[in-house]
C-alpha positions as CSV (number, residue, x, y, z in Angstrom):
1,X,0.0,0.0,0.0
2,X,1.3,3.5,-1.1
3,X,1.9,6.0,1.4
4,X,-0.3,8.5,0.3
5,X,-3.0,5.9,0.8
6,X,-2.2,5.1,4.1
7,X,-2.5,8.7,4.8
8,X,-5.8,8.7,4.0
9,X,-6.8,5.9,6.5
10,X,-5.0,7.4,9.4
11,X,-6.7,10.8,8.9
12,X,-9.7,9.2,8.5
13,X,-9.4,7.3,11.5
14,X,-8.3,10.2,13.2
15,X,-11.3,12.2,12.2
16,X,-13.8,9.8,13.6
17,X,-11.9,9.0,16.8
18,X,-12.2,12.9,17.2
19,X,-15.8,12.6,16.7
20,X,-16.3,9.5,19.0
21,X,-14.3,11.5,21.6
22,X,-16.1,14.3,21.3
23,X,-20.0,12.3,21.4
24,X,-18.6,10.2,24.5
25,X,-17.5,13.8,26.1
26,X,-21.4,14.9,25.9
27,X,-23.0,11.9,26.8
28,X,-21.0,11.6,30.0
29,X,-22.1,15.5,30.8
30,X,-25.4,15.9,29.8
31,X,-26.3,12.3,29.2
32,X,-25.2,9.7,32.6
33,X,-25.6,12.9,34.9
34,X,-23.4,12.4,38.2
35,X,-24.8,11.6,41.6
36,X,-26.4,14.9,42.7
37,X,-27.8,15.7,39.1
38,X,-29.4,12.7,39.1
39,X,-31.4,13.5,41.8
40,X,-32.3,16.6,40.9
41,X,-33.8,15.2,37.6
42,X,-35.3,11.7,38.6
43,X,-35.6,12.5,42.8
44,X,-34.8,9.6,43.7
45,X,-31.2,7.1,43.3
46,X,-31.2,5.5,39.5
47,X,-28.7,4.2,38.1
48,X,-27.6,5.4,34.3
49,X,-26.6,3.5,31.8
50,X,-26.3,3.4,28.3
51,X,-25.3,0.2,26.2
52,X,-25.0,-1.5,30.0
53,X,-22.0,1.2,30.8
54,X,-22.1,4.0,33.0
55,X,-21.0,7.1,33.3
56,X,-17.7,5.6,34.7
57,X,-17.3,3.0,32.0
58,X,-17.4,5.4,29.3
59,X,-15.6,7.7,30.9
60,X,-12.0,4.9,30.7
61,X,-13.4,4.1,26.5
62,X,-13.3,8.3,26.0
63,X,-9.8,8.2,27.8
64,X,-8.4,5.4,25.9
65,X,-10.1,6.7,22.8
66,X,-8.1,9.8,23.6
67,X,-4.3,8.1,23.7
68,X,-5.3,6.2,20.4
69,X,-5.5,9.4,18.4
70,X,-2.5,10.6,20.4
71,X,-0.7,7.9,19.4
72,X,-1.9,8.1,15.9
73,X,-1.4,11.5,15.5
74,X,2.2,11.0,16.2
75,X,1.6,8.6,13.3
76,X,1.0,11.3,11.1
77,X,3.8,13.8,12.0
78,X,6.2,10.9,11.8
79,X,4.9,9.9,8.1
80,X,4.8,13.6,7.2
81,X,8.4,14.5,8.9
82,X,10.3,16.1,6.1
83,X,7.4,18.2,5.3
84,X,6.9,19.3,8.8
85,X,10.6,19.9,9.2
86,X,10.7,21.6,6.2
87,X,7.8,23.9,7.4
88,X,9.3,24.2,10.8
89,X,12.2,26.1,9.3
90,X,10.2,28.2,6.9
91,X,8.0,29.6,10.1
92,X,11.2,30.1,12.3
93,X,14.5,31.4,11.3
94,X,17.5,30.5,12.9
95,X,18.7,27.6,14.1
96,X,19.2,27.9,17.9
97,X,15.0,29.5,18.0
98,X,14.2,26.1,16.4
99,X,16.3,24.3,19.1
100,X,14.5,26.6,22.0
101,X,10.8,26.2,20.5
102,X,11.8,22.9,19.9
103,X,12.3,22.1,23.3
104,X,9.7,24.6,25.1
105,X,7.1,22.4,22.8
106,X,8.8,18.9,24.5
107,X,8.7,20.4,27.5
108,X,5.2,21.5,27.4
109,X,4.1,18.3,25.9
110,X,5.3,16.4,28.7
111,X,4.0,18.6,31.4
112,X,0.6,18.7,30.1
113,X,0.6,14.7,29.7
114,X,2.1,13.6,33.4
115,X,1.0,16.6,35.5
116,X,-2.4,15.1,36.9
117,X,0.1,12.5,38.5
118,X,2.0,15.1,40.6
119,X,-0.8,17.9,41.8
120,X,-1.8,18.5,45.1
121,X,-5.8,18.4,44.9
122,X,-8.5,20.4,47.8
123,X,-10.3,18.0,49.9
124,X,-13.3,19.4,51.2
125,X,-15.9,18.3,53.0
126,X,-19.4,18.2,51.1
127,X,-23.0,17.3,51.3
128,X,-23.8,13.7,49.6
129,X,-26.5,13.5,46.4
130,X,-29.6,12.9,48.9
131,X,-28.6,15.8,50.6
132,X,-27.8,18.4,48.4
133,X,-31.2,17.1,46.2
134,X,-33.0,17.5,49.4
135,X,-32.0,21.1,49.7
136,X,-31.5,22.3,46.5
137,X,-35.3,21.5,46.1
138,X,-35.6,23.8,49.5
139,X,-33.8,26.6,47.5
140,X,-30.5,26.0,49.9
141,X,-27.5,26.9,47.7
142,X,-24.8,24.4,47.0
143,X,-22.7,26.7,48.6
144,X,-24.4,26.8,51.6
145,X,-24.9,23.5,51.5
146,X,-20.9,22.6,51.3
147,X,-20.7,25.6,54.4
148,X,-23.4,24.4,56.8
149,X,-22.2,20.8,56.1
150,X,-18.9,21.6,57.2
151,X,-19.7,23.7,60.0
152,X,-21.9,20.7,61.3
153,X,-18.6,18.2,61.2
154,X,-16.3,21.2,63.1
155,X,-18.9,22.0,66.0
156,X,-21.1,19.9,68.1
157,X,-23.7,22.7,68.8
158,X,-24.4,23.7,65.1
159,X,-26.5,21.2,62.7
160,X,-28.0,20.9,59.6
161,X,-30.2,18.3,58.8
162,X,-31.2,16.8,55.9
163,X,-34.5,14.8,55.8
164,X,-33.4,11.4,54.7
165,X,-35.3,9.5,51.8
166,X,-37.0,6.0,52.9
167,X,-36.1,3.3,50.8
168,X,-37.9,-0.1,50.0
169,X,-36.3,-3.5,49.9
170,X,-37.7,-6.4,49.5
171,X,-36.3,-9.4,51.9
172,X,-37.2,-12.6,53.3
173,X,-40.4,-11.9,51.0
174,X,-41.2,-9.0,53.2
175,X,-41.1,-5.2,52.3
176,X,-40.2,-3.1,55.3
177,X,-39.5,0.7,55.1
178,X,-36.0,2.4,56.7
179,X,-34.1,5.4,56.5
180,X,-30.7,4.9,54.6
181,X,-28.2,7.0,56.2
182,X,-27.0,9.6,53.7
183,X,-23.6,9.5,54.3
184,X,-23.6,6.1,52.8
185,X,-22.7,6.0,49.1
186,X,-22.4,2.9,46.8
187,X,-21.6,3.6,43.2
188,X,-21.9,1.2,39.9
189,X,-18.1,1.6,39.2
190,X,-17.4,0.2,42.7
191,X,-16.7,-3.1,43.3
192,X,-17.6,-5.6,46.4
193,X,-14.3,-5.6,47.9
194,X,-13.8,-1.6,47.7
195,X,-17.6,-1.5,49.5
196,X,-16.2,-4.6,51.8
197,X,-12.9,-2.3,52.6
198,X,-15.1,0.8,53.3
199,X,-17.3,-0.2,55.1
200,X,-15.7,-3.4,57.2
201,X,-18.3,-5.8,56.3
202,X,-17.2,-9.1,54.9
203,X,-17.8,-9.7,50.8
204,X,-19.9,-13.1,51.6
205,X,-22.3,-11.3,54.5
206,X,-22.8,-9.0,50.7
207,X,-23.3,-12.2,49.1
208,X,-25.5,-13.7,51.5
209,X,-27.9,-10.6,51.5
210,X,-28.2,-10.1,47.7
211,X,-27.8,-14.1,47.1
212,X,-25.1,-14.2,45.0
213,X,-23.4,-17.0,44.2
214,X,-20.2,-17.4,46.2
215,X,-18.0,-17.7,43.0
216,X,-18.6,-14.3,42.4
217,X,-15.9,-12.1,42.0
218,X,-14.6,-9.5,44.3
219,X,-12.8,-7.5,41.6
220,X,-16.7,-7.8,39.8
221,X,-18.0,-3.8,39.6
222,X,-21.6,-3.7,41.5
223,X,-23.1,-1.7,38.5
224,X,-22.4,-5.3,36.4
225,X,-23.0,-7.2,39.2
226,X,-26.7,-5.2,39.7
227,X,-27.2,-5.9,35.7
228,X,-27.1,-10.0,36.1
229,X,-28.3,-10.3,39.2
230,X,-31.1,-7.8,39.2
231,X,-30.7,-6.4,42.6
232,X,-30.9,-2.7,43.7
233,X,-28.4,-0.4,44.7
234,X,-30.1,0.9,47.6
235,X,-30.3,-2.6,48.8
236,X,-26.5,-2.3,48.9
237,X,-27.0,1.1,51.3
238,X,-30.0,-0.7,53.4
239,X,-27.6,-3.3,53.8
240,X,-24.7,-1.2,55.2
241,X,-26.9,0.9,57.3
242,X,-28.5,-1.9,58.7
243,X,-24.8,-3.7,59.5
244,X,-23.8,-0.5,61.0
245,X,-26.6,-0.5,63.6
């Protein structure tokens, strides 16, 4: 095959991987909201999927999406070198301005690609998705909700309280109301042994209280898990708070 023709593919692979990476970006925004957007919408705890993936699940395709078409557009400048040399030296005169663009784009390059491994992020403490649905529908701002949450953790005498949504789980063949603790938060992309680890509760008393089978998986993500198996997971948060008390 002709280089000229292989070109074409890459570019054209290129093109759509931009367009894929682009869809995928959306969808995981406005599509599979987060926690506290979903409750806003749907006012209660859904789970979002799409194709059997959440929010999480596309979010690793859209980053390995994004090193493919990194890799191939390296690729491209590699098959196209003299030309982008040769353009290199039309756009900047002189050789050791080459040599120092040259390097400030390395050096940017590199910073941009590795620098999430090496920042320092803000932990603060904030209200969970019941909460802030609970009073963002009270017209309590997010900001006061991050505020009076955190003022209720520093002092003893101050609290804010957040009615708690009753939940329905059906087991033993009996449906019996509680009140999930908010504080509590189980997500599809989790798996049993992070939820085990967490919480302190063994993986088989989980097993034993959804019925799973005990060849089940550890390493298995509960949104998967909740597809073949059909439970809830705010069966997974009754059962912590219940363990709990």
């Amino acid at each position: 095959m002709s280089k000229g023709k292989w070109n074409f593919i890459i570019d054209a692979i290129m093109f759509v991987l931009m367009a894929a990476i682009a869809g995928l970006g959306l969808l995981i925004k406005y599509v599979l909201l987060p926690g506290t957007e979903r409750w806003i919408k749907y006012g209660r705890s859904v789970d979002l999927t799409f194709w059997g993936l959440d929010r999480h699940d596309w979010g690793r395709i859209h980053l390995i999406l994004a090193l493919v078409l990194v890799a191939l557009l390296a690729l491209h400048i590699i098959l196209h070198w003299n030309l982008t040399v040769c353009l290199f030296k039309n756009l900047i005169s002189g050789k050791k301005s080459r040599i120092f663009s040259t390097i400030f784009l390395v050096v940017i390059t590199v910073v941009l690609v590795i620098f999430p491994f090496f920042i320092q992020v803000d932990v603060y403490d904030t209200a969970t998705g019941r909460e802030r649905f609970h009073s963002l529908s009270e017209g309590v701002t997010p900001a006061e909700i991050e505020t009076k949450t955190s003022d209720n953790n520093k002092s003893e005498g101050e609290s804010f309280e957040i009615e708690k949504p009753v939940q329905k789980i059906e087991e033993h063949k009996e449906h019996e109301h509680h009140d999930i603790d908010p504080s509590i938060e189980v997500k599809g992309y989790m798996t049993l042994s992070e939820i085990s680890r967490k919480y302190n509760i063994p993986e088989d008393y989980f097993k034993s209280k959804l019925d799973l089978p005990s060849s089940v998986s550890g390493s298995d993500q509960l949104g998967h898990l909740r597809k073949q198996y059909g439970f809830k997971m705010s069966e997974i948060e009754l059962i912590i708070s219940n363990y709990k008390k």
